[in-house]
C-alpha positions as a Markdown table, in Angstrom:
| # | Residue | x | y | z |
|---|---|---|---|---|
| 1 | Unk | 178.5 | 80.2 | 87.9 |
| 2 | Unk | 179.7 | 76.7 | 88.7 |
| 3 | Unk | 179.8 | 74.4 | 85.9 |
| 4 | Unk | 179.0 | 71.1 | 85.9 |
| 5 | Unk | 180.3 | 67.4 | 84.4 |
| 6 | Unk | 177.3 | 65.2 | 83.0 |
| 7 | Unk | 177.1 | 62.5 | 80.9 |
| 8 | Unk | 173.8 | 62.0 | 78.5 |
| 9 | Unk | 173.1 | 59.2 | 76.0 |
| 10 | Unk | 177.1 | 59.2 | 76.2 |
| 11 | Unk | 177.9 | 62.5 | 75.4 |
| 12 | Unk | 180.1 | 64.2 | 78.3 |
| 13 | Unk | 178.7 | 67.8 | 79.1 |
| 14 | Unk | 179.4 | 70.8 | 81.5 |
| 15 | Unk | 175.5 | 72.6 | 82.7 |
| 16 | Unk | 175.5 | 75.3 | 85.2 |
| 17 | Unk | 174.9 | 74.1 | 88.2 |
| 18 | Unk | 171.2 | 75.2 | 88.8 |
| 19 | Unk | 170.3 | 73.3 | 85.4 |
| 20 | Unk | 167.7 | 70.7 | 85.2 |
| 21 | Unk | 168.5 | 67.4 | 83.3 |
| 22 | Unk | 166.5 | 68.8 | 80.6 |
| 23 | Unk | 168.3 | 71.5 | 80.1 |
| 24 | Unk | 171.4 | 69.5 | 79.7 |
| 25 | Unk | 169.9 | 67.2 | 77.3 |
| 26 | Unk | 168.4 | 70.6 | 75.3 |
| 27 | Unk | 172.5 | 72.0 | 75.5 |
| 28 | Unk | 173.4 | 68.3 | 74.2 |
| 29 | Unk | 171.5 | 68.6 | 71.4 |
| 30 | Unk | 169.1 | 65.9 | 72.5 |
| 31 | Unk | 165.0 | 65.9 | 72.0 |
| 32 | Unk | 163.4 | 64.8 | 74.8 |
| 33 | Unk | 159.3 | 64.7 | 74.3 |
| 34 | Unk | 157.3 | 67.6 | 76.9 |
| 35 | Unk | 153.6 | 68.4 | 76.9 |
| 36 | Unk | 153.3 | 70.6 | 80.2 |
| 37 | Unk | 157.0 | 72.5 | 80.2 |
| 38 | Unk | 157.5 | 75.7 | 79.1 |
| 39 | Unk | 161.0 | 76.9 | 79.2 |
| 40 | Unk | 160.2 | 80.2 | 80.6 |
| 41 | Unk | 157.9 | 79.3 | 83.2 |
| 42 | Unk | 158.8 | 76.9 | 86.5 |
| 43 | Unk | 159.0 | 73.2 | 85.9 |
| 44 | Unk | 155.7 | 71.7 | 86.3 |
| 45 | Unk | 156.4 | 67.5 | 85.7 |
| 46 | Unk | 152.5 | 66.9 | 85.1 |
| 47 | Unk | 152.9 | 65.2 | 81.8 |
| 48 | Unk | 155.4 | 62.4 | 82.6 |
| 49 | Unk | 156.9 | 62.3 | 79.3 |
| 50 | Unk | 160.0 | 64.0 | 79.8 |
| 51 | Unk | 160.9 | 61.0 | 81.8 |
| 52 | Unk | 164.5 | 59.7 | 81.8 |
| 53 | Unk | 166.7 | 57.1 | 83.5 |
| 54 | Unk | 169.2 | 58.0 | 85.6 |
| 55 | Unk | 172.4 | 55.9 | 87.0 |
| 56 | Unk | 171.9 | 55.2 | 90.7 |
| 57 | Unk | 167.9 | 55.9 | 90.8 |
| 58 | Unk | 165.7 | 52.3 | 90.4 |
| 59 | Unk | 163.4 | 54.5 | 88.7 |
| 60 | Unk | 162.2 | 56.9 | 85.6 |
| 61 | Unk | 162.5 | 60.1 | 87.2 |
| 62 | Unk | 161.3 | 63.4 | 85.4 |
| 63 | Unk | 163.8 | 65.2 | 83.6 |
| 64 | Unk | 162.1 | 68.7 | 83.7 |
| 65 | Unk | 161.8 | 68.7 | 87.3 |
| 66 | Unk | 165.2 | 67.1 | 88.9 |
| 67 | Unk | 168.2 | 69.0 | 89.0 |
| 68 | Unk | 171.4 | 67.9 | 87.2 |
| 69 | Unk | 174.1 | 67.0 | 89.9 |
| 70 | Unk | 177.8 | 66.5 | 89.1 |
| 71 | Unk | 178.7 | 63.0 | 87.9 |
| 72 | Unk | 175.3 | 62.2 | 87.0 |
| 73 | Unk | 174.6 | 59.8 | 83.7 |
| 74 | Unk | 171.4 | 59.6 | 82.2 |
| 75 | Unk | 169.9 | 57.5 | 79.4 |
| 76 | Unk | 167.2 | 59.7 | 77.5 |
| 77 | Unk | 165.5 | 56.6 | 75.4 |
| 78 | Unk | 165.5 | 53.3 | 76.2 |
| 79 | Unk | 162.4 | 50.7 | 74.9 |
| 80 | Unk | 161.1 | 50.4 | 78.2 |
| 81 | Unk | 161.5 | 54.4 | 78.2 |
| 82 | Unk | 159.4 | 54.6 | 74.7 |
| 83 | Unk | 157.3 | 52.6 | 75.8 |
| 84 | Unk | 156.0 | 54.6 | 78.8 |
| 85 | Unk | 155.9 | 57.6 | 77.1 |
| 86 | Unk | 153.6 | 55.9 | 73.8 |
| 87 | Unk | 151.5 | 54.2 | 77.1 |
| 88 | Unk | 151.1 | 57.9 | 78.7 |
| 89 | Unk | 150.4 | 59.7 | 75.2 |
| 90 | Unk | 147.5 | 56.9 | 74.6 |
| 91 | Unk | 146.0 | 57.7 | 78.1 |
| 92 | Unk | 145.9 | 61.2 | 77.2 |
| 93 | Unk | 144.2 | 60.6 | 74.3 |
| 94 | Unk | 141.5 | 58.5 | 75.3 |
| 95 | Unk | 140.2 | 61.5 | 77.3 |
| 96 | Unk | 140.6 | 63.3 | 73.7 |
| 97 | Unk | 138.4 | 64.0 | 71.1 |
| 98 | Unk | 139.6 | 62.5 | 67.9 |
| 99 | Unk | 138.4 | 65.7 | 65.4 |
| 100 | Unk | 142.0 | 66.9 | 64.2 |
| 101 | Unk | 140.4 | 67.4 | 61.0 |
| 102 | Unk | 138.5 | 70.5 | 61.5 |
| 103 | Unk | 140.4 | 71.2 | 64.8 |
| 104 | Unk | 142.2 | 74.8 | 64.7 |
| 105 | Unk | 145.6 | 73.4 | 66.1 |
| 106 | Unk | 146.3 | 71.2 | 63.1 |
| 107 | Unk | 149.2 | 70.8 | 62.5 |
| 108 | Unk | 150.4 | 73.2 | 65.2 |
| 109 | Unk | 149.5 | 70.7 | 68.3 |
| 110 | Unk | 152.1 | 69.7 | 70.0 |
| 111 | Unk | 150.2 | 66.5 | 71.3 |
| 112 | Unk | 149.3 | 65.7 | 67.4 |
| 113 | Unk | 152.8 | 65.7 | 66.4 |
| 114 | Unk | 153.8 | 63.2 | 69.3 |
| 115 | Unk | 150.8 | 60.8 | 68.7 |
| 116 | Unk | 152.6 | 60.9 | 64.9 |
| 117 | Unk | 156.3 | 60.4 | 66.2 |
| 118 | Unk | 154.8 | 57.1 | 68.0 |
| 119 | Unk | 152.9 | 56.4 | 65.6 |
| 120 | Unk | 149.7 | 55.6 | 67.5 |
| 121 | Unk | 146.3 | 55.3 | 65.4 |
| 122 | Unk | 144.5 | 53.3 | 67.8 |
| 123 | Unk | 144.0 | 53.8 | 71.3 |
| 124 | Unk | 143.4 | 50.6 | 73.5 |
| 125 | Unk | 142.3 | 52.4 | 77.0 |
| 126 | Unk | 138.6 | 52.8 | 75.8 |
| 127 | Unk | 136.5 | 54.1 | 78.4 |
| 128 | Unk | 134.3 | 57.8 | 80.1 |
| 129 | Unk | 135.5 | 60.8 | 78.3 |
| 130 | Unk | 135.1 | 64.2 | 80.0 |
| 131 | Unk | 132.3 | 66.1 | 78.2 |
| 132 | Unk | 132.4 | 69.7 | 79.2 |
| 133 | Unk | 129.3 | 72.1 | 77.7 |
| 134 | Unk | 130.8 | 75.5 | 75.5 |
| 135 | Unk | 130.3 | 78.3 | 77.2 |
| 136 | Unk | 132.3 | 81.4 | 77.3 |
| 137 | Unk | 130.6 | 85.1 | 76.1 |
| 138 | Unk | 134.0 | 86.8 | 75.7 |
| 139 | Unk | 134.5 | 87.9 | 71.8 |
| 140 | Unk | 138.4 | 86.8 | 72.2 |
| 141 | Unk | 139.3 | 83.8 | 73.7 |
| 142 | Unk | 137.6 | 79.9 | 72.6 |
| 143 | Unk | 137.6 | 77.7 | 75.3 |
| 144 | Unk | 137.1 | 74.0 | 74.2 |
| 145 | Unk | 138.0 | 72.0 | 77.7 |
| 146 | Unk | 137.6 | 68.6 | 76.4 |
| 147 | Unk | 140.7 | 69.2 | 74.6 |
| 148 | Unk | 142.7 | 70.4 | 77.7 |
| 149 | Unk | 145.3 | 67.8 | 78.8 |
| 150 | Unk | 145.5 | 69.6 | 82.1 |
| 151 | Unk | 149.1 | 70.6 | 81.7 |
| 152 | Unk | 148.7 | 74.0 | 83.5 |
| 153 | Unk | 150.6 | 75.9 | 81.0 |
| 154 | Unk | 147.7 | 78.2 | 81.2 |
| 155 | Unk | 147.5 | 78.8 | 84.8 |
| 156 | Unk | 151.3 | 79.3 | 84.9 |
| 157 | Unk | 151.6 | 82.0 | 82.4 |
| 158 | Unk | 148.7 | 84.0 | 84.0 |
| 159 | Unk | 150.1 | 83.6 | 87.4 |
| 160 | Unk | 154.0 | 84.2 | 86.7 |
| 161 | Unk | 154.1 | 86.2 | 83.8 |
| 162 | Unk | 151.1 | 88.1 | 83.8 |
| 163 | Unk | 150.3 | 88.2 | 87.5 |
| 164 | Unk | 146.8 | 88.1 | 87.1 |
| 165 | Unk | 145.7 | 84.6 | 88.5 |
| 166 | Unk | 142.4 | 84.2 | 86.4 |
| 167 | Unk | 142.4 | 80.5 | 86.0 |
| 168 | Unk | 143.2 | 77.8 | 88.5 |
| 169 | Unk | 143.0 | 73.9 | 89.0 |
| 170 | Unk | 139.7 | 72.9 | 90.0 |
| 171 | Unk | 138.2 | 69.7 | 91.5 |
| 172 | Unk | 140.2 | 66.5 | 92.0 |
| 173 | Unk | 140.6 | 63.1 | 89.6 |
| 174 | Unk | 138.5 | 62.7 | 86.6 |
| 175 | Unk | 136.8 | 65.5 | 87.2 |
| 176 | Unk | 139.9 | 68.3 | 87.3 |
| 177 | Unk | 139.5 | 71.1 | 84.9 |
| 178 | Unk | 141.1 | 74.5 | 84.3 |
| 179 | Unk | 138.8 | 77.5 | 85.0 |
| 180 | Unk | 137.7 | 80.6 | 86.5 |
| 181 | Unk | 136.2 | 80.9 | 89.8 |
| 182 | Unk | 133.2 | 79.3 | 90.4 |
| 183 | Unk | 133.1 | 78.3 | 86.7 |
| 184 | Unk | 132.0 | 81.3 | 85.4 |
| 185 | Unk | 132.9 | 82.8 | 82.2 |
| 186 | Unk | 136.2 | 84.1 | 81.5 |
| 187 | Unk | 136.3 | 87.8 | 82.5 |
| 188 | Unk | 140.1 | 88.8 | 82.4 |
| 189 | Unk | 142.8 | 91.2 | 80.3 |
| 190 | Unk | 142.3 | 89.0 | 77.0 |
| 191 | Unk | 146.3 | 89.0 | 76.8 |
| 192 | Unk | 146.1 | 85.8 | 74.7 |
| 193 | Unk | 149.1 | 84.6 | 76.6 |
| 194 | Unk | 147.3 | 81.4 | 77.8 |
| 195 | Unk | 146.4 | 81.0 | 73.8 |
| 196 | Unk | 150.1 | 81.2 | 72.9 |
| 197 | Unk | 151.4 | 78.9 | 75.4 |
| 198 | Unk | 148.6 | 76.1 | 74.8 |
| 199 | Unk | 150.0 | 73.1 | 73.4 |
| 200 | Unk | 146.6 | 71.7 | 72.1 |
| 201 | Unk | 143.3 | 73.0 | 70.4 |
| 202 | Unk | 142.2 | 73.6 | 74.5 |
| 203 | Unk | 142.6 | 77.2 | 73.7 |
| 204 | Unk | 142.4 | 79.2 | 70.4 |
| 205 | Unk | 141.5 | 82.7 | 69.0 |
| 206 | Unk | 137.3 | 82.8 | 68.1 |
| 207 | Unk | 138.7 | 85.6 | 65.3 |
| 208 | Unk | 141.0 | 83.3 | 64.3 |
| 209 | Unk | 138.1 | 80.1 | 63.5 |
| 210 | Unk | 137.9 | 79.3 | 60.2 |
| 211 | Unk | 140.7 | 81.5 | 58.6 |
| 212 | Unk | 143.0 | 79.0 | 57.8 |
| 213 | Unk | 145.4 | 76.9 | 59.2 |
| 214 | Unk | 149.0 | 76.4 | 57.6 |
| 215 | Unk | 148.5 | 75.5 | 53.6 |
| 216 | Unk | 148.5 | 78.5 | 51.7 |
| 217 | Unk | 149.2 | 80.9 | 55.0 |
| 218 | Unk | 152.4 | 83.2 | 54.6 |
| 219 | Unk | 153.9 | 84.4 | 57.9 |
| 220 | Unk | 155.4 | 87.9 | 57.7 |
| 221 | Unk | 157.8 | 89.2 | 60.7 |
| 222 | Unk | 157.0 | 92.9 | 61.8 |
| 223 | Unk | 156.6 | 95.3 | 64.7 |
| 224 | Unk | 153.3 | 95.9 | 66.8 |
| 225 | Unk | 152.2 | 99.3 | 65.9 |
| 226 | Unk | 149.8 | 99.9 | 69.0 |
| 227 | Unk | 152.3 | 101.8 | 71.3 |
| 228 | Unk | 156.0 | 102.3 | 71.3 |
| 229 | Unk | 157.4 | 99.4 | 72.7 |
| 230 | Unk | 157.9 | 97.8 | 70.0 |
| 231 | Unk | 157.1 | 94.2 | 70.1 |
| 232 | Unk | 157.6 | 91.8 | 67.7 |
| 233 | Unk | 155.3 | 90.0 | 65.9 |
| 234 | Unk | 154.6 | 87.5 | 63.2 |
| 235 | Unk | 151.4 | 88.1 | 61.2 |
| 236 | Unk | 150.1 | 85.2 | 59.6 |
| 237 | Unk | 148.4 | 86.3 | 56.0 |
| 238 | Unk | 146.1 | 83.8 | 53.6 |
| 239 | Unk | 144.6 | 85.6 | 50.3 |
| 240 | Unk | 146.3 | 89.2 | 51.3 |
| 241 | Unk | 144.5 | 88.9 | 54.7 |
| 242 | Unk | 145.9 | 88.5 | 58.3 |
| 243 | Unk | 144.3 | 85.8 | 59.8 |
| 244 | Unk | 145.9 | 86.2 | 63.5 |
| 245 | Unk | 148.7 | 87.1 | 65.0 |
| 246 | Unk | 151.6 | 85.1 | 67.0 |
| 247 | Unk | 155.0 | 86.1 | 68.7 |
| 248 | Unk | 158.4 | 84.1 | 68.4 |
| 249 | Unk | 159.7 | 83.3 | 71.6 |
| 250 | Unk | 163.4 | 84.2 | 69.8 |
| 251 | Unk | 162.3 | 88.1 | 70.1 |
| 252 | Unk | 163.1 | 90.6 | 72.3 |
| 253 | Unk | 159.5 | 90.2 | 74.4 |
| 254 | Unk | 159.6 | 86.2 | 74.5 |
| 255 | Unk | 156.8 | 85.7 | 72.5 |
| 256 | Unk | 154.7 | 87.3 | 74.8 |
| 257 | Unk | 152.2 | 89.8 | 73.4 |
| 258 | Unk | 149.1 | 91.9 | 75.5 |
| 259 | Unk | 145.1 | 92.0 | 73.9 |
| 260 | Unk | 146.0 | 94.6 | 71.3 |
| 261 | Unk | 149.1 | 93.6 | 69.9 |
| 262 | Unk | 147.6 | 90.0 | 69.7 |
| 263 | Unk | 143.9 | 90.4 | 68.7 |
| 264 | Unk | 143.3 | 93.8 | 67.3 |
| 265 | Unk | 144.3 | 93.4 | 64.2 |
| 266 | Unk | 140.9 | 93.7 | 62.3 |
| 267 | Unk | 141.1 | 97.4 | 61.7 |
| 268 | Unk | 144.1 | 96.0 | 58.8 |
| 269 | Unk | 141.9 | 95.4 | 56.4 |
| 270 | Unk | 138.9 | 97.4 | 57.4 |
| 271 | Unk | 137.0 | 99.5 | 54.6 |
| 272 | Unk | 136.9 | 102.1 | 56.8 |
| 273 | Unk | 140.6 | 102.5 | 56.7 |
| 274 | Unk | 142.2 | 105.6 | 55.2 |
| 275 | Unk | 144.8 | 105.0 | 53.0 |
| 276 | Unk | 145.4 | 108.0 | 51.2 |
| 277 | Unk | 145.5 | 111.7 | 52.2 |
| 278 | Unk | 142.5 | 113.8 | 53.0 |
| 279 | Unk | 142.9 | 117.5 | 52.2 |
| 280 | Unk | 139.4 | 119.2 | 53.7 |
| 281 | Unk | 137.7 | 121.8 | 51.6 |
| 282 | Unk | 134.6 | 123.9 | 51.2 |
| 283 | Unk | 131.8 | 122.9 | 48.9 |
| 284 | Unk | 128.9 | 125.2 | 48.0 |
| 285 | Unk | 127.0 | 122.6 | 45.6 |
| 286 | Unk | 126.7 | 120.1 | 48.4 |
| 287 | Unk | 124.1 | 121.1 | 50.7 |
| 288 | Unk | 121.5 | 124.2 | 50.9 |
| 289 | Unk | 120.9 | 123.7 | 54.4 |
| 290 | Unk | 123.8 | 125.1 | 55.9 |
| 291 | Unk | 124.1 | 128.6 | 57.6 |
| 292 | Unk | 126.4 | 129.9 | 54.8 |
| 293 | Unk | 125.5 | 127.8 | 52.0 |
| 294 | Unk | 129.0 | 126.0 | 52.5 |
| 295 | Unk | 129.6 | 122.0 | 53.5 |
| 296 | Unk | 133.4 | 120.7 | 54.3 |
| 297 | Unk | 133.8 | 117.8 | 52.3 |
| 298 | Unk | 137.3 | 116.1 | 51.7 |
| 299 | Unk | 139.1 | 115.4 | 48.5 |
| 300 | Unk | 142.3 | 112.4 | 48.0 |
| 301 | Unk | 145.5 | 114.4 | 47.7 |
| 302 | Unk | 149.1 | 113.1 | 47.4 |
| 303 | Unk | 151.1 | 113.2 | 50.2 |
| 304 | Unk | 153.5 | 115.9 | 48.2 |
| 305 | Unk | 150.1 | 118.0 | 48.3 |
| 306 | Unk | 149.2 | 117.6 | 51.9 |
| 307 | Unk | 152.9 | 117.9 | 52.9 |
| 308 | Unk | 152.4 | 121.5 | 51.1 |
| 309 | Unk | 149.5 | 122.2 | 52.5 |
| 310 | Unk | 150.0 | 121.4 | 56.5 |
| 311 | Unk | 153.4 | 123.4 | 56.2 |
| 312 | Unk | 151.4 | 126.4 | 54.1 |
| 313 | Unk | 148.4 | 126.4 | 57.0 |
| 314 | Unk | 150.7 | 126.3 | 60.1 |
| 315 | Unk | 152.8 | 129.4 | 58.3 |
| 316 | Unk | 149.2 | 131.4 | 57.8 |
| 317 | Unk | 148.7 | 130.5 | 61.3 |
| 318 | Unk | 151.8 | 131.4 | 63.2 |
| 319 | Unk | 152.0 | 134.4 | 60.9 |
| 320 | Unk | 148.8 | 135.7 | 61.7 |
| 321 | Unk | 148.4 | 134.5 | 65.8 |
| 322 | Unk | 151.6 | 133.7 | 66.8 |
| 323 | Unk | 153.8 | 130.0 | 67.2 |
| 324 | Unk | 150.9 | 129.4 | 70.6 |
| 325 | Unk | 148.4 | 129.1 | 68.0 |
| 326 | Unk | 150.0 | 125.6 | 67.2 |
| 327 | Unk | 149.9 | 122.7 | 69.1 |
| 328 | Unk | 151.1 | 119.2 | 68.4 |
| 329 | Unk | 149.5 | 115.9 | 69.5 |
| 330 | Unk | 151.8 | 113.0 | 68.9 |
| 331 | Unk | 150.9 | 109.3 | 69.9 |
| 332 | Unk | 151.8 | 106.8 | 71.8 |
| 333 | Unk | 152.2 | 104.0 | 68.8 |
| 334 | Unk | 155.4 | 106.0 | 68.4 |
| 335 | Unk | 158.8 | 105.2 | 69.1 |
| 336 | Unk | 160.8 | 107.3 | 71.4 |
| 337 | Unk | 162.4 | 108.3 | 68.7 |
| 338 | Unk | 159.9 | 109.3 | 66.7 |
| 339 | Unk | 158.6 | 111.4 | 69.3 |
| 340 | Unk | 161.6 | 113.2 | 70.1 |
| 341 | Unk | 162.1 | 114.1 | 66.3 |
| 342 | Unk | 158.1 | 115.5 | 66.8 |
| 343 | Unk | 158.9 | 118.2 | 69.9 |
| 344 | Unk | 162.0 | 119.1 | 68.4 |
| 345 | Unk | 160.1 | 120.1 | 65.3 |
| 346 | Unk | 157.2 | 121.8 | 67.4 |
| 347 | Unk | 159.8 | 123.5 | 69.7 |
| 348 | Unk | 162.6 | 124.0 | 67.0 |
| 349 | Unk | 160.7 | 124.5 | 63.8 |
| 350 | Unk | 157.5 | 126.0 | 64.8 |
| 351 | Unk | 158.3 | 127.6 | 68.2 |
| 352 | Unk | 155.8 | 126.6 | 70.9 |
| 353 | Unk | 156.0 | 124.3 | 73.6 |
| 354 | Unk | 152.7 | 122.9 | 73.2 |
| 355 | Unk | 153.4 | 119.7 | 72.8 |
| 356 | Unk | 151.7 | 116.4 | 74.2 |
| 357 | Unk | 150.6 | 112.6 | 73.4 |
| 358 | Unk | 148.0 | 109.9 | 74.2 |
| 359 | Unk | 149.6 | 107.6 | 76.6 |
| 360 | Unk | 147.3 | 104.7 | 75.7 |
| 361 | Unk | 144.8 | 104.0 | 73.2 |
């Protein structure tokens, strides 16, 4: 790919050719503020803070949306520069609600961390706020609109990555909003992609409310265990206790995660989970009822035990009816690896070819 020659805050660079000036400055190693751009969705230029002069143009042009071209010099900061960016940050939040205390994104807001870089405490464009009544009957997703900033990260995502189109851009001026057709409540996949790509407390987990925010929360790196695709993800753990799940953009699946992976995570720490062996045996002295005075109950075992005692049962069986008495069932939440090691020991090791697997949960 053609390469070529910039010059940024007077550092000399070579971009490829289909780069965006933000790009460059990103491979320069320079920060330029963003609100609305996402690096792996299509430049969107709706927050105007990315804005940059450029030699030749009268004007601040967007950096995320124009095209690098070869010669080009470009100033990233400049006062009058700051000062259009700390004007544009304090019109988006005076159409904000100031409750960053009990908000969910504390501390993880994008738009908080820039209102601290300019150190704004004050807004001086009092005025109308957008008040927007709660209302969503989904058990995943919290929708709190009079946080949104409008920066269509949302609606990108769901239309370019996820190809489902469930939100849009509705109305026109002060009273544009992000939802569903015809306003009604959210009915989608529940991917949590829009959630992960917010860059306010617009959109957040309803599992997640309450559970902690970043003092005290551990983040441990693993591997989705609901198929065998392995994504991977960071689980975020306060007291011994996930409290939600995210995805690094750095991983193999870009950060992007579906329903399961992101929000079934409950079942972690559920009482109901097994966590031992269960070896099933007949009990005479538990019920009187029965047909032959017997109940199966199950007793803990080691997994030395119930290693011993699958391997002792499948030799009864295939002694007494034959290796087609045995089937396996393996699962999905397996990696293909794992699965091939399970036929080869039903084909190899038993001897039938009955063998198949869940292809979804």
């Amino acid at each position: 790919m053609k390469k070529l020659k910039i010059t940024i805050d007077g550092k000399t660079i070579e971009v490829p050719e289909n780069a965006t000036v933000l790009d460059a400055a990103k491979t320069a190693g320079i920060a330029v503020p963003t609100l609305c751009h996402h690096p792996k969705l299509t430049p969107f230029g709706g927050c105007r803070l990315c804005i940059v002069e450029i030699k030749g143009i009268p004007r601040p042009v967007t950096s995320c949306t124009t095209p690098v071209s070869d010669g080009m010099e470009v100033t990233t900061s400049t006062e009058q520069l700051e000062n259009l960016r700390k004007t544009v940050l304090e019109l988006i939040l005076s159409d904000h609600p100031n409750d960053c205390m009990v908000c969910e994104k504390a501390g993880d807001c994008t738009l908080q961390e820039l209102a601290y870089s300019y150190g704004i405490r004050e807004n001086r464009f009092a005025g109308e706020r957008r008040i927007y009544e709660k209302k969503d009957g989904n058990p995943f997703l919290e929708r709190d609109m009079e946080k949104c900033i409008l920066c269509g990260r949302c609606v990108k995502i769901c239309d370019e990555v996820q190809g489902v189109g469930a939100i849009d851009f509705t109305y026109r001026g002060f009273k544009s909003k992000i939802c569903p057709p015809y306003e009604k409540d959210l009915d989608c996949e529940f991917c949590g992609q829009c959630v992960a790509v917010c860059p306010t407390g617009a959109l957040t987990g309803k599992q997640w409310a309450l559970k902690g925010r970043q003092r005290g929360v551990r983040e441990v790196d693993t591997v989705c265990s609901y198929c065998g695709t392995g994504c991977n993800i960071t689980l975020h753990v306060k007291d011994n206790t996930v409290t939600r799940v995210t995805s690094k953009e750095d991983t193999w699946n870009e950060g992007w995660l579906c329903i399961k992976g992101r929000f079934g995570y409950t079942f972690i720490n559920s009482p109901d989970r097994l966590t031992k062996p269960l070896i099933r045996i007949k009990d005479r002295s538990s019920s009187l009822n029965s047909s032959n005075g017997l109940d199966d109950i199950f007793r803990e075992a080691s997994w030395e035990e119930a290693f011993d005692h699958i391997a002792s049962r499948l030799s009864d069986i295939k002694t007494k009816h034959g290796s087609d008495a045995i089937g396996g069932l393996s699962s999905a939440r397996c990696t293909n690896e794992e699965n091939y090691i399970f036929q080869k020991l039903m084909r190899a090791g038993v001897g039938t070819n009955n063998v198949d697997h869940c292809a979804r949960l």
